[in-house]
Structure formats: structure tokens, C-alpha cells
C-alpha positions as CSV (number, residue, x, y, z in Angstrom):
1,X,0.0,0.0,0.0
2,X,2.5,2.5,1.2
3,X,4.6,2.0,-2.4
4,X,0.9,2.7,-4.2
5,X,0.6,6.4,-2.0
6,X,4.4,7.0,-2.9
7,X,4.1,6.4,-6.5
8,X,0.9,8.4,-6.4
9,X,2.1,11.2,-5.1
10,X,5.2,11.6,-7.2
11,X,2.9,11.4,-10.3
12,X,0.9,14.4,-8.8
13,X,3.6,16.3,-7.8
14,X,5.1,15.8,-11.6
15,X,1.9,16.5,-12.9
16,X,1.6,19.8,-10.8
17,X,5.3,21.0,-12.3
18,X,4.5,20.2,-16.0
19,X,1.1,22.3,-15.1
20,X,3.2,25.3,-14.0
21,X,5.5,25.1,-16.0
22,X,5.1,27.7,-18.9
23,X,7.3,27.1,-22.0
24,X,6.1,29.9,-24.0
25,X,4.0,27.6,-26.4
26,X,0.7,29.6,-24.6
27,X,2.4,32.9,-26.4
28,X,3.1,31.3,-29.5
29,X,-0.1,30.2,-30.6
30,X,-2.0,33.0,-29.6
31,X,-3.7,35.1,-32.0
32,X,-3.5,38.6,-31.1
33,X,-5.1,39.9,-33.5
34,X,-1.9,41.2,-35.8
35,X,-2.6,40.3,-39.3
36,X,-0.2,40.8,-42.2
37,X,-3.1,43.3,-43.1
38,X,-2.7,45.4,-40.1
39,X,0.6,46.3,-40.0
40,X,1.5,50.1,-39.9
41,X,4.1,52.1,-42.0
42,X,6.8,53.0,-39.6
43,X,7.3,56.7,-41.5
44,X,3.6,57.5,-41.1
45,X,4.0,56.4,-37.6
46,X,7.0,58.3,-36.8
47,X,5.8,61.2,-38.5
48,X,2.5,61.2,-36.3
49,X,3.9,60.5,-33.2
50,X,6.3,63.7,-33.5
51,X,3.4,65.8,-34.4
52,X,1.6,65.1,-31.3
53,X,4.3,66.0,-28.9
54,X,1.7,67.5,-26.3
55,X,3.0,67.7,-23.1
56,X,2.2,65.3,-20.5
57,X,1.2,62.8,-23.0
58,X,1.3,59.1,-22.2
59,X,4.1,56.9,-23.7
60,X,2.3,54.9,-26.7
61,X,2.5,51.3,-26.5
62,X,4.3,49.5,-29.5
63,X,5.1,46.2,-28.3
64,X,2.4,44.5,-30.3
65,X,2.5,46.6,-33.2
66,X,3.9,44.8,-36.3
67,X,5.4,47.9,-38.6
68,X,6.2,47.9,-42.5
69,X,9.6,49.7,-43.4
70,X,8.4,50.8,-46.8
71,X,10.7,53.8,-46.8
72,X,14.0,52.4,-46.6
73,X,15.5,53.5,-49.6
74,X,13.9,57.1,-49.6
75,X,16.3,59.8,-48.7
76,X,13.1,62.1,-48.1
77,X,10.7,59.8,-46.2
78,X,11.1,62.4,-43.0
79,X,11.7,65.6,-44.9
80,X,8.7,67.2,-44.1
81,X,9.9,66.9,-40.5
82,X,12.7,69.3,-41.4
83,X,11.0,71.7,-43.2
């Protein structure tokens, strides 16, 4: 009886660590809601964010933005910035 108990509790204490443990699968399959389709031009973001320099303003979040570098290879992509 006793080696019954001790085997049973060892499988319920392995199955409590493989329950808390977190691998980061969870994150990886998660939609959250970024499609290919929602990305957002860094420039225009850039631009806009520098234009609303109000003060007091909250830091904006851009961990789960997903941006599109369409102006790489334009010299002038932040001229009006300069103007």
C-alpha cells in the first residue's frame, strides 16, 4: 500500500510541475489579432507621433504593433519633419 501512495504522489507532484511550468508555447499560438493586413508604415507612424508632442502625453505602446519599413531606400521619407 504504502509504495501505491508513494508512486501516487510523485505522479501528482510531476503532474503539478508540467502544469506550472510555462514554455512559452501559450504565447506562441496566440492570435493577437496582428494580421499581415494590419501592419502600420513605420514613416507615417513616426511622423505622427512627433506631431503630437503634447505635453504630459502618455508613452504609446508599440510592443504589439507589427510595422512595415516601406521607406527604406527614400532619402526624403522624414523631410517634411525638417522643413
Amino acid at each position: 500500500m504504502k509504495p501505491i501512495l508513494s508512486a501516487t504522489a510523485a505522479m501528482a507532484f510531476s503532474l503539478a510541475l508540467l502544469g506550472c511550468a510555462d514554455s512559452g508555447s501559450s504565447m506562441q499560438m496566440s492570435d493577437n489579432g496582428n494580421d499581415a493586413d494590419s501592419s502600420v508604415d513605420f514613416t507615417a507612424f513616426v511622423i505622427s507621433e512627433i506631431n503630437n508632442t503634447s505635453e504630459g502625453r502618455d508613452a504609446t505602446a508599440i510592443n504589439e504593433i507589427e510595422f512595415n519599413f516601406n521607406d527604406q531606400d527614400n532619402d526624403q521619407a522624414f523631410a517634411e519633419l525638417f522643413e
